[in-house]
N, CA, C and O atoms as CSV, one atom per row, in Angstrom:
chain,resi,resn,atom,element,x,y,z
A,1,UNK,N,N,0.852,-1.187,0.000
A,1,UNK,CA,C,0.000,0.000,0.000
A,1,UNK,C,C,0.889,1.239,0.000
A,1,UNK,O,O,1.985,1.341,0.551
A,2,UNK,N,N,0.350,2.011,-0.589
A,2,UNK,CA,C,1.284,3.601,-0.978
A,2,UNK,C,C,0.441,4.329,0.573
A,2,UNK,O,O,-0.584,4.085,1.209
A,3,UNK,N,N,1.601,5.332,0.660
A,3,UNK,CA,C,1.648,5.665,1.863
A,3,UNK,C,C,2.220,7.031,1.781
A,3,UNK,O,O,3.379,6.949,1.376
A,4,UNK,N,N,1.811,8.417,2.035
A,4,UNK,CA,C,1.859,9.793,1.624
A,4,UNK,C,C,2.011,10.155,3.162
A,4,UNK,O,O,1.177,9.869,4.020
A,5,UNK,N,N,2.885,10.648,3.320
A,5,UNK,CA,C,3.222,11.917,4.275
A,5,UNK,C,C,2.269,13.038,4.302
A,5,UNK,O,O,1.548,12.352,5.027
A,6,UNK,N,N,1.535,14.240,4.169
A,6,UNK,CA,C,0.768,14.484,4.137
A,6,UNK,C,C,0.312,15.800,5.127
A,6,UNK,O,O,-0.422,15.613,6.097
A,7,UNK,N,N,0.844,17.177,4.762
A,7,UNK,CA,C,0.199,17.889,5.467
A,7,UNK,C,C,-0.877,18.951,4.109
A,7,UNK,O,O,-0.700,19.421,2.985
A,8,UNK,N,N,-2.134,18.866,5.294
A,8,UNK,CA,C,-3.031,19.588,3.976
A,8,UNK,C,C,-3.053,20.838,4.125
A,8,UNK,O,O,-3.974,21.348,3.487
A,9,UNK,N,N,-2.375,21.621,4.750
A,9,UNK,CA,C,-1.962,23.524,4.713
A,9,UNK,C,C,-0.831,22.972,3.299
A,9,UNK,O,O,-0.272,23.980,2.869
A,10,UNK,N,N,-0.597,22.306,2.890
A,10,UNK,CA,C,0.767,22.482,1.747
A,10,UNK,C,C,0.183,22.121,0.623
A,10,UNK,O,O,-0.500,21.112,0.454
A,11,UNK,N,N,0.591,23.394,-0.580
A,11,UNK,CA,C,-0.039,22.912,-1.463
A,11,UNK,C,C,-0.216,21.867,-2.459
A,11,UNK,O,O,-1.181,21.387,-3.052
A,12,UNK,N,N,1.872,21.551,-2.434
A,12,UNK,CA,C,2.374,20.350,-3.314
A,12,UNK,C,C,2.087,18.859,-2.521
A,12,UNK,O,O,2.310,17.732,-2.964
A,13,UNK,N,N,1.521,19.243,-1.208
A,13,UNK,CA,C,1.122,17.752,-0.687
A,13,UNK,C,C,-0.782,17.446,-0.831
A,13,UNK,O,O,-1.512,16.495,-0.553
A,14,UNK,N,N,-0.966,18.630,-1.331
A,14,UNK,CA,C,-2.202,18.588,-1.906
A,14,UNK,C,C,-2.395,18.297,-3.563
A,14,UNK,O,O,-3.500,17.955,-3.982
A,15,UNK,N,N,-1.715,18.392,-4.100
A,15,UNK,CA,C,-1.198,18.336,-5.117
A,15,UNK,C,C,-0.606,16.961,-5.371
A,15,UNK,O,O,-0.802,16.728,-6.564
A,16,UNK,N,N,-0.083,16.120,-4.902
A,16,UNK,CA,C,0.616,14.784,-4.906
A,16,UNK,C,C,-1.012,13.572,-4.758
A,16,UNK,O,O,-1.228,12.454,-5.227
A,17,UNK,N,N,-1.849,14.500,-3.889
A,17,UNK,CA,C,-2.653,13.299,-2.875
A,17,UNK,C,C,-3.997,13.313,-4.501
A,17,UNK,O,O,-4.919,12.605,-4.905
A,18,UNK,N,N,-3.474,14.257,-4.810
A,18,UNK,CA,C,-4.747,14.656,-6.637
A,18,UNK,C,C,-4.467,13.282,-7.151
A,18,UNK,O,O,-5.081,12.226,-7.297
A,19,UNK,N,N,-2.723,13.976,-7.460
A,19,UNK,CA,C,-2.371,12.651,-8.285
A,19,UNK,C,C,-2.647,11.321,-8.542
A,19,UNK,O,O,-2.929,10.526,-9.438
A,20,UNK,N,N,-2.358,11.480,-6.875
A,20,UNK,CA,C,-2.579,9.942,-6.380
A,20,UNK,C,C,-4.277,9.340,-6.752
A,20,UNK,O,O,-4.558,8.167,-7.001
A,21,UNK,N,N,-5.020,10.234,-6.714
A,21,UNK,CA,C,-6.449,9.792,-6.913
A,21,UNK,C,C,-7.071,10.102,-7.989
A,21,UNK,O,O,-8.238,9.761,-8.186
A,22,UNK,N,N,-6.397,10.764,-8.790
A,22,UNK,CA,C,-6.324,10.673,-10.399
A,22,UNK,C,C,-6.217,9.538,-11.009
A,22,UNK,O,O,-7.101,8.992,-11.670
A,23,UNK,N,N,-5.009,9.104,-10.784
A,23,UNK,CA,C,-4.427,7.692,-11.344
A,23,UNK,C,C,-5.140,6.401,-10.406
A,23,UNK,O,O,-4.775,5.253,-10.661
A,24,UNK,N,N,-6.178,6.643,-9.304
A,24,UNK,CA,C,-7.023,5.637,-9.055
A,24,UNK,C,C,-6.290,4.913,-7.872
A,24,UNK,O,O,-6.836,3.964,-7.309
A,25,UNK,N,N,-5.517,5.195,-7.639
A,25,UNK,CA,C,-4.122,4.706,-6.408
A,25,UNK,C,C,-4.940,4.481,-5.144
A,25,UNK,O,O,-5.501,5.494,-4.727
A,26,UNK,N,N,-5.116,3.399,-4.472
A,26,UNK,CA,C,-5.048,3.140,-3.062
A,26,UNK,C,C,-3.812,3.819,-2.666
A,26,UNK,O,O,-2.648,3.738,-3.060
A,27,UNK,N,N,-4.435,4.544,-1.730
A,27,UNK,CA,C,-3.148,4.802,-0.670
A,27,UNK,C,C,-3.681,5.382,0.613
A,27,UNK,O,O,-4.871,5.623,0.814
A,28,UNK,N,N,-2.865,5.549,1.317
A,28,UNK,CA,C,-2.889,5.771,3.022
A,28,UNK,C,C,-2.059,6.992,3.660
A,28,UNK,O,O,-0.829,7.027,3.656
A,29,UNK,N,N,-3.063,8.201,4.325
A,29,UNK,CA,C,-2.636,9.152,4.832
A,29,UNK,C,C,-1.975,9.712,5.874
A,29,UNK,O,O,-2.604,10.291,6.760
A,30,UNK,N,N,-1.015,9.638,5.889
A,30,UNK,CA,C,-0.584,10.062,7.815
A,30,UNK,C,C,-0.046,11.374,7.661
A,30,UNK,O,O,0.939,11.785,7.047
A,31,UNK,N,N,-1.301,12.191,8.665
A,31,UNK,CA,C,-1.295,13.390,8.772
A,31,UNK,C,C,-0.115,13.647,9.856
A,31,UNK,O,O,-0.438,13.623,11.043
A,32,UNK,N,N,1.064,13.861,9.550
A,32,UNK,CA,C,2.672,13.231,10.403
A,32,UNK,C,C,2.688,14.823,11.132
A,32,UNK,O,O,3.799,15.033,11.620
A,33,UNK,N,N,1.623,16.114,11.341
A,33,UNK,CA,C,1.564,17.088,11.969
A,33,UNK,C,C,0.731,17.162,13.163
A,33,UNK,O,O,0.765,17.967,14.094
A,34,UNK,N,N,-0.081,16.086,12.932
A,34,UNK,CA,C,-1.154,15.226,14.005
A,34,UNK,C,C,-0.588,14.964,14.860
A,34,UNK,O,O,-0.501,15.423,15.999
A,35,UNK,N,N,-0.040,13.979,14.217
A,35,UNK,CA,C,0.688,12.704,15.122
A,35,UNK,C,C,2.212,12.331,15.089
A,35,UNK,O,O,2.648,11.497,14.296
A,36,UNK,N,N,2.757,12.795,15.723
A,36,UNK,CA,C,4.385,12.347,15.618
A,36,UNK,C,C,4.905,11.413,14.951
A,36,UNK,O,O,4.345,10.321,15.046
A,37,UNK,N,N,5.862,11.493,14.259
A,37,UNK,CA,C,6.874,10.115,13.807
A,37,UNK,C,C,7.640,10.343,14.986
A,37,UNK,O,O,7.919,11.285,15.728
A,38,UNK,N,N,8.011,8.424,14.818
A,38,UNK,CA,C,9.101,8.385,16.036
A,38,UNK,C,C,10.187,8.454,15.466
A,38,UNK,O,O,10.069,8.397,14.242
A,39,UNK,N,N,11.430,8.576,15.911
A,39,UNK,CA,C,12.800,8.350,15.672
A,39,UNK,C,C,13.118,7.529,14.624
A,39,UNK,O,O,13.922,7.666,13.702
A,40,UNK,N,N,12.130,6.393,15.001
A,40,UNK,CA,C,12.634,5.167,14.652
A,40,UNK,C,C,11.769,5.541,13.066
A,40,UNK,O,O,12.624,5.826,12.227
A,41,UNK,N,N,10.578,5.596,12.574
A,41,UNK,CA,C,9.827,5.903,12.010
A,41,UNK,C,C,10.260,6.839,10.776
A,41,UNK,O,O,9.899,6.705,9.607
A,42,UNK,N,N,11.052,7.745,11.266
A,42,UNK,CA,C,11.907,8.464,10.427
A,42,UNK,C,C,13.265,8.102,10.276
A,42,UNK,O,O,13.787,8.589,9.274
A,43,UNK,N,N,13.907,7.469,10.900
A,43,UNK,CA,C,14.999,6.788,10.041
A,43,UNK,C,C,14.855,6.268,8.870
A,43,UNK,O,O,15.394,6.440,7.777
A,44,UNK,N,N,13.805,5.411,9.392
A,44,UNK,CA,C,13.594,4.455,8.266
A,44,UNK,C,C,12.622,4.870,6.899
A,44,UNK,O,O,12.315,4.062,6.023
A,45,UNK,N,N,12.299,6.014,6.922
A,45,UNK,CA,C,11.813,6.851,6.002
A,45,UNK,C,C,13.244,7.389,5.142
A,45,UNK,O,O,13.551,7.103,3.984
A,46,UNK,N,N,13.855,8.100,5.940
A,46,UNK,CA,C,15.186,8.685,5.788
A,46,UNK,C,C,16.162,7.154,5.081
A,46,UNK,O,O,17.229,7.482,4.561
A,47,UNK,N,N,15.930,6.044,5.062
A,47,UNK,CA,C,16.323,5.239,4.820
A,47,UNK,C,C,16.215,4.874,3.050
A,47,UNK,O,O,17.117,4.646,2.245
A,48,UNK,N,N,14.580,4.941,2.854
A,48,UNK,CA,C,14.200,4.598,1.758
A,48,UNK,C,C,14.274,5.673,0.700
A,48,UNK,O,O,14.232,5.595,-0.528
A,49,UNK,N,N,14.426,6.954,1.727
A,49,UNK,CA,C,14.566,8.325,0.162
A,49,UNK,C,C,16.002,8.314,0.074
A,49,UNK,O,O,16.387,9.220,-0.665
A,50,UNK,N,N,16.988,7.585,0.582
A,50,UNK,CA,C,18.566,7.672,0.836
A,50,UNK,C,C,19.159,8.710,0.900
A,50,UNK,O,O,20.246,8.948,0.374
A,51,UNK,N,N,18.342,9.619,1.715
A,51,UNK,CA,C,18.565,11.083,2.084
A,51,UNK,C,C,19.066,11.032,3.995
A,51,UNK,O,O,18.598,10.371,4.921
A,52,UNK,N,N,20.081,11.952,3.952
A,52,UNK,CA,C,20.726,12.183,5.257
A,52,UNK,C,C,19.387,13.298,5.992
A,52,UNK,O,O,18.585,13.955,5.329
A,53,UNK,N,N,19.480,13.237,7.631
A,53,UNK,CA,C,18.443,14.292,8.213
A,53,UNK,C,C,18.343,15.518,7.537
A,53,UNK,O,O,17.310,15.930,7.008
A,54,UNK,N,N,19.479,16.127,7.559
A,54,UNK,CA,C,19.828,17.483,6.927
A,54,UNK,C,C,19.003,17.782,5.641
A,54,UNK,O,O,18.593,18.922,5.424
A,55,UNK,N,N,18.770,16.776,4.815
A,55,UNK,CA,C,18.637,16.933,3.094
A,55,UNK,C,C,16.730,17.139,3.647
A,55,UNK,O,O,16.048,18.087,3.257
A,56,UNK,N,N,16.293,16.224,4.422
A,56,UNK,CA,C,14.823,16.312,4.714
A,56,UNK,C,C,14.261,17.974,5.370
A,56,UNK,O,O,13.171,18.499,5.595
A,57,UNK,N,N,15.171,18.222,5.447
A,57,UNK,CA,C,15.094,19.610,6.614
A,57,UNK,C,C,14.632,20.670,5.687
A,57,UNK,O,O,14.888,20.827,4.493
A,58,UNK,N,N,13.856,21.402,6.541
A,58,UNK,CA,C,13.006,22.920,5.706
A,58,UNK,C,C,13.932,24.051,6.083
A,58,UNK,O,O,13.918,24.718,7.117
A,59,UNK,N,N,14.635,24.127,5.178
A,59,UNK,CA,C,15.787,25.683,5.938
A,59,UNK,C,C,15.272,26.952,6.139
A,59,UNK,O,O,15.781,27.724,6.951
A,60,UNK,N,N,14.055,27.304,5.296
A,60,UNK,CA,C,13.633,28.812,4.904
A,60,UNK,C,C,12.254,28.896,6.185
A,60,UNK,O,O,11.732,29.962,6.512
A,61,UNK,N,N,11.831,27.423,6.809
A,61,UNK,CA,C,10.685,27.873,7.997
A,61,UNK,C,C,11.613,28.733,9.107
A,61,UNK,O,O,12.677,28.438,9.652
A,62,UNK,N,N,10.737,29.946,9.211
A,62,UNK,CA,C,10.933,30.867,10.836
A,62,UNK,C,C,11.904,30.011,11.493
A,62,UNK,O,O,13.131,30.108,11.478
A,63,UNK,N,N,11.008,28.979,12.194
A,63,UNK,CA,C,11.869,28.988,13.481
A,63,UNK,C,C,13.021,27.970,13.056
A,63,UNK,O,O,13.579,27.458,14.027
A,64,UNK,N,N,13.351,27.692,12.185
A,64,UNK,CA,C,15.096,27.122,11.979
A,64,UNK,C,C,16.166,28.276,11.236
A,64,UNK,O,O,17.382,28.244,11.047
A,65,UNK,N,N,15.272,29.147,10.962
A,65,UNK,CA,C,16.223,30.483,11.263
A,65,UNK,C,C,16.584,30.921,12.337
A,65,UNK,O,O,17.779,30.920,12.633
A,66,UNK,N,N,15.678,31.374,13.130
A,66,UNK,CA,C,15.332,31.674,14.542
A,66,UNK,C,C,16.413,30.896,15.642
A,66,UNK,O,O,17.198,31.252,16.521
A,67,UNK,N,N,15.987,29.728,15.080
A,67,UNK,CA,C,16.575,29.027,16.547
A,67,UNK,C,C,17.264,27.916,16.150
A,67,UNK,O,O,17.441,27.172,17.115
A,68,UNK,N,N,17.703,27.512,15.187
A,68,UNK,CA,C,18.893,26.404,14.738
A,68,UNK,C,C,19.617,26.781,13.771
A,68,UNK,O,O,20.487,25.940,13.542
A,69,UNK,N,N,19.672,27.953,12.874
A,69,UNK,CA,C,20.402,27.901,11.681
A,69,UNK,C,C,21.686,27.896,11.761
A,69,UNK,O,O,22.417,27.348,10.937
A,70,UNK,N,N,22.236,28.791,13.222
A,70,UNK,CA,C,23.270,28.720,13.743
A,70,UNK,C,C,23.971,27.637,14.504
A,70,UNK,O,O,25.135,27.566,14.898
A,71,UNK,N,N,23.190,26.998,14.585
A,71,UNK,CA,C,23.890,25.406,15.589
A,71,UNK,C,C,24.229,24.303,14.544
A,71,UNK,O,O,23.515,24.021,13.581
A,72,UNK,N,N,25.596,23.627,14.911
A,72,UNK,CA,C,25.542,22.580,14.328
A,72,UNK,C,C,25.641,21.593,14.724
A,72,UNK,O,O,26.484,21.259,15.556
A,73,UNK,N,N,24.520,20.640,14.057
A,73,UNK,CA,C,23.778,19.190,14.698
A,73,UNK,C,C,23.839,18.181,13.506
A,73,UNK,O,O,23.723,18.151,12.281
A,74,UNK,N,N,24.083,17.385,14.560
A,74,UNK,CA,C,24.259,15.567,13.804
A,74,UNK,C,C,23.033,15.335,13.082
A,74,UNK,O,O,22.120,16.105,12.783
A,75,UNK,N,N,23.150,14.531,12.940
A,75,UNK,CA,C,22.149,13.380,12.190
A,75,UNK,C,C,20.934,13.079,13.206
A,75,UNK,O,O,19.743,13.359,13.072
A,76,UNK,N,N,21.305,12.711,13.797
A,76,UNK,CA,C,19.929,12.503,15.398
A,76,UNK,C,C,19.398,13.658,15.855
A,76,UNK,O,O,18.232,14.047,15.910
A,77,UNK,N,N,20.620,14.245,16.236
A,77,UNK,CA,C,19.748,15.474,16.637
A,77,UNK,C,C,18.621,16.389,15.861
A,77,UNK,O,O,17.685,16.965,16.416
A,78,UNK,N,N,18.935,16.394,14.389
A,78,UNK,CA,C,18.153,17.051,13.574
A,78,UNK,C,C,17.009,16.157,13.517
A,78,UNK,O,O,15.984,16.827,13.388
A,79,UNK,N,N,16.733,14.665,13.572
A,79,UNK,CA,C,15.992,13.962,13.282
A,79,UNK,C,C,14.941,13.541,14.509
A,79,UNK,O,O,13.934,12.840,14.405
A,80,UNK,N,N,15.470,14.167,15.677
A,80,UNK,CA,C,14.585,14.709,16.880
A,80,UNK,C,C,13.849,15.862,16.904
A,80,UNK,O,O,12.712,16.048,17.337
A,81,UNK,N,N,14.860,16.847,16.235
A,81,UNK,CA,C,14.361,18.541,15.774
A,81,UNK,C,C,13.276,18.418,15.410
A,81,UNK,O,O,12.448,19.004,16.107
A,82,UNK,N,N,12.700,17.580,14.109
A,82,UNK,CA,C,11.948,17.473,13.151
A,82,UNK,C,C,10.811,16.322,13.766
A,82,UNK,O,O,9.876,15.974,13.044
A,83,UNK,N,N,10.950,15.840,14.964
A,83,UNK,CA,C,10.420,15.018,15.216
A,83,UNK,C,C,9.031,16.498,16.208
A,83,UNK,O,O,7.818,16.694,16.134
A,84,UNK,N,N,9.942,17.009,16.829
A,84,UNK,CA,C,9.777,18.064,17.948
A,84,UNK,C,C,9.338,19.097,17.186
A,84,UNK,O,O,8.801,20.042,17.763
A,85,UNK,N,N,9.484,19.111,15.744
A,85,UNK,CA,C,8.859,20.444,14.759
A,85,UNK,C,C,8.702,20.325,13.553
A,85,UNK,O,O,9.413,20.810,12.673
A,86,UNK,N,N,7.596,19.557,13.407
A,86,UNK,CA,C,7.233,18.582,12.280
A,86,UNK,C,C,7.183,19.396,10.811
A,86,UNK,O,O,7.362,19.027,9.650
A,87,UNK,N,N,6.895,20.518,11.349
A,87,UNK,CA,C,6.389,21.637,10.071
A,87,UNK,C,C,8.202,21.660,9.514
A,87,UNK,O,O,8.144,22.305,8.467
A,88,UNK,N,N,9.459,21.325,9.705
A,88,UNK,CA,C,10.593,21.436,9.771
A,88,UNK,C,C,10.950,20.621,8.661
A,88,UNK,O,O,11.834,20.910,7.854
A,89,UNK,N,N,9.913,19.113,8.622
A,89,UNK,CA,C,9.916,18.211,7.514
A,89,UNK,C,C,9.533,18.644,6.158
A,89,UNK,O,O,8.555,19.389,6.092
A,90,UNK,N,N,10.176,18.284,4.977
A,90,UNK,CA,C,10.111,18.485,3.871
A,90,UNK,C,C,8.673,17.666,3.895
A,90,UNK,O,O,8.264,16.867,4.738
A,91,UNK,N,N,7.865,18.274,2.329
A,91,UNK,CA,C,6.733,17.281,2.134
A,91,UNK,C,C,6.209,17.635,0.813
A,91,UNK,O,O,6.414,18.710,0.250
A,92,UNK,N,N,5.425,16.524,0.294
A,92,UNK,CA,C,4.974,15.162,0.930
A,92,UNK,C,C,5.989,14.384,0.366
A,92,UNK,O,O,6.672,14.533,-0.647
A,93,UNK,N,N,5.932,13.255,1.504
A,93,UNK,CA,C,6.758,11.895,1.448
A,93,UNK,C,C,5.544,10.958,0.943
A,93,UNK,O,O,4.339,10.975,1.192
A,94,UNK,N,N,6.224,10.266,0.261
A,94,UNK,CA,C,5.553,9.346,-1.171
A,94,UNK,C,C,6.358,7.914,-0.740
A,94,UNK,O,O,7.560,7.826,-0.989
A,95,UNK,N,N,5.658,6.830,-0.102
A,95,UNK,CA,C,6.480,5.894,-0.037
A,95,UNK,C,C,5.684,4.197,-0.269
A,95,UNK,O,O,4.829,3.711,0.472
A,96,UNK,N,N,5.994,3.868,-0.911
A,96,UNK,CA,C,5.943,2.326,-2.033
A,96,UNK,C,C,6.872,1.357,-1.426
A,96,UNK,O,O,8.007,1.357,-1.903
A,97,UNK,N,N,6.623,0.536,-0.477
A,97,UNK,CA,C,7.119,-1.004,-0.648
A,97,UNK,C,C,8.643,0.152,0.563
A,97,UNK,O,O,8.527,0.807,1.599
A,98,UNK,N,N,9.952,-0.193,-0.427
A,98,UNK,CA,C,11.377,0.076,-0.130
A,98,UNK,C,C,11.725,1.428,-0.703
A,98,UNK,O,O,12.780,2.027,-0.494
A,99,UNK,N,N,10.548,1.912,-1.576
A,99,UNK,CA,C,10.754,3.141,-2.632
A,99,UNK,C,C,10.132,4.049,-1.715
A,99,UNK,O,O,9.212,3.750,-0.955
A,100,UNK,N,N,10.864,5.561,-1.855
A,100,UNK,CA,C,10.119,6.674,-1.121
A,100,UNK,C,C,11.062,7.744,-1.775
A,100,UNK,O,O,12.236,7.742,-2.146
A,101,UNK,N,N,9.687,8.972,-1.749
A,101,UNK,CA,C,10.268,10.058,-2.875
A,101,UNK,C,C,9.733,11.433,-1.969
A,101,UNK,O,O,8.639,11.479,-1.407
A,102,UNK,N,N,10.517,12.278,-1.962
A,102,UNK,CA,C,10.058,13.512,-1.673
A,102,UNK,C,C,9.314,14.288,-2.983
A,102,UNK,O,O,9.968,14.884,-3.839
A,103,UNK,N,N,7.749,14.174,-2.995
A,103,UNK,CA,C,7.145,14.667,-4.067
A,103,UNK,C,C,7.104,16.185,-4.358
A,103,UNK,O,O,6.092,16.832,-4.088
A,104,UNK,N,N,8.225,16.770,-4.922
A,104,UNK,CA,C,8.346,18.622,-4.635
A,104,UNK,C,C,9.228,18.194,-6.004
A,104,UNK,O,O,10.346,17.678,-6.015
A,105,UNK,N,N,8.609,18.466,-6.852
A,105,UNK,CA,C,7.373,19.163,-7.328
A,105,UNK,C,C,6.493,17.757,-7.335
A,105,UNK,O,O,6.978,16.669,-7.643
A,106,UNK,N,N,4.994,17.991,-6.905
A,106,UNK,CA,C,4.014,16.918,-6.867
A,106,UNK,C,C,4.386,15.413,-7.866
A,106,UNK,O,O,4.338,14.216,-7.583
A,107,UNK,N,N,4.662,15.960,-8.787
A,107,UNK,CA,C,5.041,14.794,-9.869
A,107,UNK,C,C,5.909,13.616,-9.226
A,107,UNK,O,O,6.080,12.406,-9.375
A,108,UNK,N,N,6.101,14.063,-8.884
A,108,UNK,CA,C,7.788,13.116,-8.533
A,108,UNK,C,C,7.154,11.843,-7.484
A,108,UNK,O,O,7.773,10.805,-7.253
A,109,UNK,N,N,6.245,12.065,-7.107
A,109,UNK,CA,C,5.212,10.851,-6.937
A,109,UNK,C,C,4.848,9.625,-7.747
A,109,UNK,O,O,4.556,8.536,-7.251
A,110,UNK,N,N,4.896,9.924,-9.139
A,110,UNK,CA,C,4.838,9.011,-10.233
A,110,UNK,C,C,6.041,8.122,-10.306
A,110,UNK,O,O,6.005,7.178,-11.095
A,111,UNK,N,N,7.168,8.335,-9.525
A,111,UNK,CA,C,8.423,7.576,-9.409
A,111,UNK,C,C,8.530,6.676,-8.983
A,111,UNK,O,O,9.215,5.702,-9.295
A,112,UNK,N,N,7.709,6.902,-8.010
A,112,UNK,CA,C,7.682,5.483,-6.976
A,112,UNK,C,C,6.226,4.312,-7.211
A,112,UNK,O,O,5.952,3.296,-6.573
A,113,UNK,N,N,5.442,5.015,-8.480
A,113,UNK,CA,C,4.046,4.158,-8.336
A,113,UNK,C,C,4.754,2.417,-9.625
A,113,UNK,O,O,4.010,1.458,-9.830
């Protein structure tokens, strides 16, 4: 089952979830601003886009100007950051089986179907 990351204030994750129901796609929503990913949850996300914490990270939101742009943090730590400030996560995450795509621009969803 396809499985979308998913915040609906964003437009390209509104935009991905079209797609997805354009092309007739079962898939499954986790509103990940709701409800926390764990650590573990996002590794293994971070696993399948073969992207480091850093690459998932929103540089231009407020508060990682504000309050991290200047610090420098590992791999965990950022992947707690983002756990602790979800809006921090890139989106939407598009993920198939072992396949997972950061859909920006929406299209890029079609990669992984």
């Amino acid at each position: 089952m396809i499985k979308i990351y998913h915040n609906p204030r964003c437009s390209k994750s509104r935009s991905a979830v079209s797609i997805l129901e354009e092309k007739g796609i079962a898939f499954e929503i986790v509103k990940y601003m709701d409800e926390a990913l764990t650590a573990a949850e996002l590794e293994e996300l971070l696993d399948k886009l073969d992207m480091d914490a850093s690459e998932l990270l929103r540089t231009n939101e407020a508060i990682w100007k504000s309050d991290f742009a200047d610090k420098e943090m590992e791999n965990d730590e950022l992947i707690l950051l983002m756990i602790e400030h979800p809006k921090l996560m890139e989106r939407p995450i598009v993920v198939n089986g072992n396949k997972a795509v950061v859909a920006r621009p929406p299209e890029k969803v079609l990669e992984v179907l």
